[in-house]
ZASE-560532 format. One record per residue (C-alpha): x, y, z. Coordinates in steps of 0.001 Angstrom, whole numbers, plus 500000, padded with zeros to 6 digits. Layout:
<nuros>
XYZ
...
</nuros>
This chain:
<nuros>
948174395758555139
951244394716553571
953235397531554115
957193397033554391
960433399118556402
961617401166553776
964693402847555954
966115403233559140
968066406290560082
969604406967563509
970606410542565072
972906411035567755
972170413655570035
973216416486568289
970881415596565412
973455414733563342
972508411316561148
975213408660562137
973824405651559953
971003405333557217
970183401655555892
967557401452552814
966164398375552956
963722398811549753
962014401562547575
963398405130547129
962590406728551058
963093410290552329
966556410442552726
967957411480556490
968632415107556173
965356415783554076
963474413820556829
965018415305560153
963213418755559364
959913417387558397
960134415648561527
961434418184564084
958663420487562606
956250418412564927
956260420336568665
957207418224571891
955974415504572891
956169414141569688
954335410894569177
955652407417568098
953825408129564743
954101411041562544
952151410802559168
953583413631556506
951236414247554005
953283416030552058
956087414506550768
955934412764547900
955167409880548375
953334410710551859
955427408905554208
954920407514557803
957296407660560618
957917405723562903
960397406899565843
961832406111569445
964339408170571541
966877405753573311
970037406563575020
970225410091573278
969858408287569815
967014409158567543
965968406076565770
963480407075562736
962169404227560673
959984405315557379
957075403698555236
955374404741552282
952587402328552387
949642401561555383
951688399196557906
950725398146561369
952362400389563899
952546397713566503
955512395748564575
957626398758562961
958035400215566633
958530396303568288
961055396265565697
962871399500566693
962740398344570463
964560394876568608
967038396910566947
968086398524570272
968486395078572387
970238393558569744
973016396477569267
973291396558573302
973960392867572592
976776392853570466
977767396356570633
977624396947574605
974772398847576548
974214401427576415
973996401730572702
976397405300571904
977142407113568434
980859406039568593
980174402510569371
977791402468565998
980786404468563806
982892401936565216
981450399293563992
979697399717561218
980063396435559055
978696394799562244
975909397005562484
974971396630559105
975284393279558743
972621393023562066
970308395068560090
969989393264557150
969659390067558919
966771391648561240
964469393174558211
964619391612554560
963844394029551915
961408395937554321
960127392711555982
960955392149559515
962626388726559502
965465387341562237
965498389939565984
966540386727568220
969947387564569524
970929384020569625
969979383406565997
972541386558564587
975423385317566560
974740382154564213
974799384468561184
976891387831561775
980429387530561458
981663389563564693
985567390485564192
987883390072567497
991436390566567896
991874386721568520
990120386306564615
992195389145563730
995804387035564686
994397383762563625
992677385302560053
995614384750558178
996632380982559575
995321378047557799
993122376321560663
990391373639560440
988451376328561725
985371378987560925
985772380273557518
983476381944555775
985103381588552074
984586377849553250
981836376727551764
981630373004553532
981678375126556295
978755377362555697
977277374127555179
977505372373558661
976936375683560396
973407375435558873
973446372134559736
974203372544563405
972239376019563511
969766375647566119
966120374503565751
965094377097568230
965779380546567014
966283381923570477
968653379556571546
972340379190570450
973540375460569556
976320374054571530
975980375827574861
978765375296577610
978821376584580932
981340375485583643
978563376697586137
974764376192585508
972624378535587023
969239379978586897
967804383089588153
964687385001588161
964134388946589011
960595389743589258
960173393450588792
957235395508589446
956518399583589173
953863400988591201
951228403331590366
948967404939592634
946551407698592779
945198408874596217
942379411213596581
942719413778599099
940479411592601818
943146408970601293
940831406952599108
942728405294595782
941410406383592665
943264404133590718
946231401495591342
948077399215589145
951243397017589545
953000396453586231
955343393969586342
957942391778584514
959599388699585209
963405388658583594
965103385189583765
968868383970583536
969597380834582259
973512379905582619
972896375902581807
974560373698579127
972986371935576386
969007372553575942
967278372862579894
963424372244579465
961980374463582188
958922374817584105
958350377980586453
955575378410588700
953724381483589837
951159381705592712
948967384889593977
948085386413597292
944969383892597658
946359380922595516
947117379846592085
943695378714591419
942811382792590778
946230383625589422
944596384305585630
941753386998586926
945410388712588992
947892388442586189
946124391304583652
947187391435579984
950150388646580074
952852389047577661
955122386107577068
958942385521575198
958388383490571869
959614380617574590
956913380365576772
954608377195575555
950981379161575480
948949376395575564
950989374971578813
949364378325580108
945636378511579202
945060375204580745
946867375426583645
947393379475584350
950280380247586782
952634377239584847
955476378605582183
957167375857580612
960085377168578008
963065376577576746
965048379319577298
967210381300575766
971066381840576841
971930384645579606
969273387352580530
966195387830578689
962297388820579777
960328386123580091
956928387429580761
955187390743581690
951924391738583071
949557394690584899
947804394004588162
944532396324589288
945401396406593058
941625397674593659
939417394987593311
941537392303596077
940986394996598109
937306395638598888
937836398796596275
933833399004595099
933251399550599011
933404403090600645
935595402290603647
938562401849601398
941554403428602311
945038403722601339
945706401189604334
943922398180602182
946873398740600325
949003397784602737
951796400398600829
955358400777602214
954869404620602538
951781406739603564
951713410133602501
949143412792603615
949330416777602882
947931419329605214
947799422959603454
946344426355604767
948537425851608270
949664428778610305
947997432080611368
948225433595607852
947660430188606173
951049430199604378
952359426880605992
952346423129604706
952795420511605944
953981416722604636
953737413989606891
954571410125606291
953926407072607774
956236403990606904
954761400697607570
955840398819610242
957168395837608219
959454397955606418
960730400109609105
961887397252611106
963539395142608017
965272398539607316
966110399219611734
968208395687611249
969837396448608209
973249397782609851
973340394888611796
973016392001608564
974131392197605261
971920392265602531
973325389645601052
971954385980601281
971067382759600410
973696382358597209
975021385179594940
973313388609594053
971424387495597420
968691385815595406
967175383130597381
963438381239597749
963867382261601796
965599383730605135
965089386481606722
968008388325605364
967407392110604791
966242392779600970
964711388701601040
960671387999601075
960728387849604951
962342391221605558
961406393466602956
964062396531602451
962683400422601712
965345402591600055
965671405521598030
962566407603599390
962012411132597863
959309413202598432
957953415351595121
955813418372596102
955040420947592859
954308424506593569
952457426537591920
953830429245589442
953206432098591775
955138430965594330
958485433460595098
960068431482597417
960419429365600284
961893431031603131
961455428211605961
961579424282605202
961585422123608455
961887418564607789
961934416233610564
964312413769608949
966743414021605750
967551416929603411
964825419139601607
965681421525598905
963841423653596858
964316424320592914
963144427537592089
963711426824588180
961154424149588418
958919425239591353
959674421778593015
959974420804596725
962490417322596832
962700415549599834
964926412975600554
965218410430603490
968372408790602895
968510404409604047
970323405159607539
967289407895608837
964855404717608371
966907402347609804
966904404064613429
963019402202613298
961398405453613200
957963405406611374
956429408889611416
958332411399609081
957066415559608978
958286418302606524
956550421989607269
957168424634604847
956766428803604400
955599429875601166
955974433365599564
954388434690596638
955097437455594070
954765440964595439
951598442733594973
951722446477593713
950467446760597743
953648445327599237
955794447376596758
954322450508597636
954478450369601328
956620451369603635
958802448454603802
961811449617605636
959640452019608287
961049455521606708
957596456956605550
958554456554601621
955832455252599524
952999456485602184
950038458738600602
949904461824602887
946598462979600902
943517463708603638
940241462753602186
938683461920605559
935896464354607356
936454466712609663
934758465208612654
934581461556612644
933480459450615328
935620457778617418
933768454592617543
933167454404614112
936839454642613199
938007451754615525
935138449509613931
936563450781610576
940417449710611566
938881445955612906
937161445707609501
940039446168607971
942423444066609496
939723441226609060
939683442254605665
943432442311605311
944039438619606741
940868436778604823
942511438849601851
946574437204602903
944656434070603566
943149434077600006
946226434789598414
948479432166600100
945559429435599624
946523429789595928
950391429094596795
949662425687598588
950436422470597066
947885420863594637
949752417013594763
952561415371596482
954349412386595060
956945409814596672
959350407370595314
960996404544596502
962091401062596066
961620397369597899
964081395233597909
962136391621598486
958276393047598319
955956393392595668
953277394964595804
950740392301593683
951457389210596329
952633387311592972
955510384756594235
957843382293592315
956949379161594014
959485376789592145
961858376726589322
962162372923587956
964095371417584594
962465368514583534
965422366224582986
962941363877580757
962513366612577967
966349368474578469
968964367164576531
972827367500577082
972672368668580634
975033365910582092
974249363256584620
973780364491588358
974114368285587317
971491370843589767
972006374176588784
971847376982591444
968250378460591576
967573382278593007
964832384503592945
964518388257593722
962121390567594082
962060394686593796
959585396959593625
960088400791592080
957958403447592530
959377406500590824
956813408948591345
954294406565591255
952120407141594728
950820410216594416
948201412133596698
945927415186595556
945930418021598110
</nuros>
């Protein structure tokens, strides 16, 4: 396939088309092309083929910060690249522009923008997306370049072209690195971020799990640091390959330094915050998963959730109950007495006991999710134990919050009971609601003479009837899932660790003699909506 980017339009959020850039070819323009693809109902996928245009056109989209960003091709392409390119675009205009990316930060600055562009994709060919590299190449105008334009200095000029020369000479071998890089304090600092997802049956029994996670690093170090991270797992770094699932790695990362010795990332890295590496752990199988005593307890998860429904004498109550691990709800008891700061700045460190650090993992931000079905009118009693419950009757959900200073008191067992009411039956309407006698049918159809006996088995009948009937009804009101979300401050939920950051001063060059950067690690892990439990 040698397809090629024919145009990139982006949309604010009023659909109105900001910027257009043709890169090659004759393309849909971006008011023909906004129909044809709004014409396509929600969710609308990252590819849209229109067959009838002429000629047929693909498109390629992504929604980001209320911007629509819509790139076209005429000819087969791989997918994979146009929207890797898109997600490119974005991180570079949060670079220079400022995150996040808005519509009157692009109208702004619209030589800048368009000079990005046609550094990034080369008559429809996807060339130069390193950050580093453009700042080499795009000529950014500040106010201090504004007062010193007009002065004669044996400075950057671009009319200059000895100039233009030596900057090519001194442009960096490494495209992701900038050449001449000075900072007055060197540090280095690694966030390891992983989302949780997690599917309980309603024995307790996972269905699925998965940890995806990514590993963002900071380098703040003059000249060119050669680094080498290490990761180990929950059993060792001998098995960290079979953990870490579908690795991705920054253009940095030295692959073959990987394959033969898995767990060790040697790079050179690029300057301030970029991702590193990312990955997806399948919790299941370190966990005796294949077995059938597996329970939501091999997980060892920060919050256990279980859902009770059909409670009460007319089986309209429900009830949510949570368990918070005993690790957590002691980190989070001693959190009013320590500050969660430690070990050096942003409290990143390798140890201590610190709340939010590896030895005293720190639960925040826990919601409960419970959907209701569409039938359900109302909820006219909600007892939770701890926290604040509310219920949206737009979007038939129950939320449930537990706010940082309930779970520090070291309590570990949380309940929420709830009333449901559903819509009124043509019965319920009709009946004498008030006691007046209105609605009653007065007709007689009965005999004459009826026995006595047979009438009071008649009336038990139906009030069995009646309840099995209320019982029926309200079993369709109760809660099919429940969902919580949180977030760990110093846990994560694959056992992966840092174990060491090192620079190899033999390979580094211009890092000055006797010079040890600050080194910090931290950990989080976010479930938003991620553990969820079938009812």
């Amino acid at each position: 396939m040698n397809g090629v980017i024919e145009a990139l339009h982006i949309y604010d959020e009023h659909n109105r088309a900001i910027l257009s850039h043709t890169y090659t070819s004759r393309p849909l323009s971006a008011t023909h092309l906004l129909p044809l693809y709004l014409e396509h109902p929600p969710p609308r996928p990252n590819l849209i083929y229109l067959p009838n245009t002429n000629p047929p056109t693909l498109v390629f989209s992504l929604t980001h910060a209320n911007l629509l960003y819509l790139a076209t091709s005429s000819s087969e392409i791989e997918p994979l690249p146009v929207l890797e390119f898109l997600h490119r675009v974005i991180d570079v205009l949060e670079e220079f522009l400022g995150a996040p990316v808005l519509a009157h930060k692009i109208e702004a600055n619209y030589d800048v923008v368009a000079q990005l562009l046609t550094e990034m994709c080369d008559a429809g060919t996807i060339s130069t997306t390193e950050p580093n590299a453009l700042r080499d190449v795009v000529e950014v105008e500040g106010l201090l370049g504004k007062l010193l334009g007009s002065i004669n200095l044996p400075g950057k000029s671009p009319n200059n072209p000895i100039t233009t020369s030596l900057n090519a000479q001194n442009s960096p071998a490494l495209p992701w690195r900038r050449a001449n890089v000075r900072h007055t304090s060197n540090e280095l600092y690694a966030d390891v971020v992983e989302t949780l997802s997690v599917t309980l049956a309603p024995s307790g029994r996972p269905i699925s799990a998965f940890a995806n996670g990514t590993i963002a690093f900071t380098s703040k170090v003059s000249g060119v640091p050669d680094i080498i991270l290490n990761l180990t797992g929950p059993s060792g770094k001998h098995n960290l390959k079979s953990v870490m699932e579908l690795p991705v790695f920054h253009p940095c990362v030295r692959l073959n330094r990987w394959k033969d010795n898995p767990g060790e990332l040697s790079f050179i890295p690029p300057d301030g915050r970029f991702i590193l590496a990312g990955y997806e752990v399948d919790l299941l199988p370190f966990t005796s998963g294949k077995s059938g005593n597996f329970s939501a307890n091999s997980l060892k998860l920060p919050v256990n959730i279980e859902v009770k429904t059909g409670l009460g004498s007319a089986s309209s109550d429900f009830e949510v109950r949570l368990n918070i691990n005993k690790t957590f709800a002691s980190s989070s008891s001693s959190m009013s007495g320590t500050s969660g700061r430690g070990g050096g700045p942003g409290g990143r460190s390798f140890g201590g006991a610190h709340p939010g650090s590896a030895a005293a993992p720190l639960l925040q931000d826990l919601v409960v999710s419970v959907p209701l079905p569409p039938e359900v009118r109302n909820l006219p009693d909600i007892r939770p134990s701890k926290g604040d419950a509310s219920f949206n009757l737009a979007d038939k959900v129950l939320e449930w919050h537990i706010p940082t200073k309930e779970l520090s008191t070291g309590s570990s067992y949380f309940g929420l009971r709830c009333t449901v009411q559903g819509q009124l039956t043509e019965v319920q309407e009709d009946s004498d609601i008030n006691g007046f006698g209105f609605g009653k049918d007065y007709t007689y159809d009965e005999p004459y003479q009826a026995s006595s006996d047979k009438s009071k088995v008649s009336e038990g009948n139906t009030e069995d009837e009646k309840d099995a009937k209320k019982a029926a009804q309200n079993k369709i009101l109760m809660p099919s899932s429940a969902s919580v979300s949180f977030s760990v401050k110093g846990w994560l939920s694959s056992g992966i660790k840092i174990e060491s950051i090192l620079i190899d001063v033999r390979k580094s060059r211009g890092l000055g003699e006797g010079i040890k950067p600050y080194k910090g690690v931290k950990y989080l892990t976010v479930s938003k909506g991620g553990v969820e439990v079938r009812c």
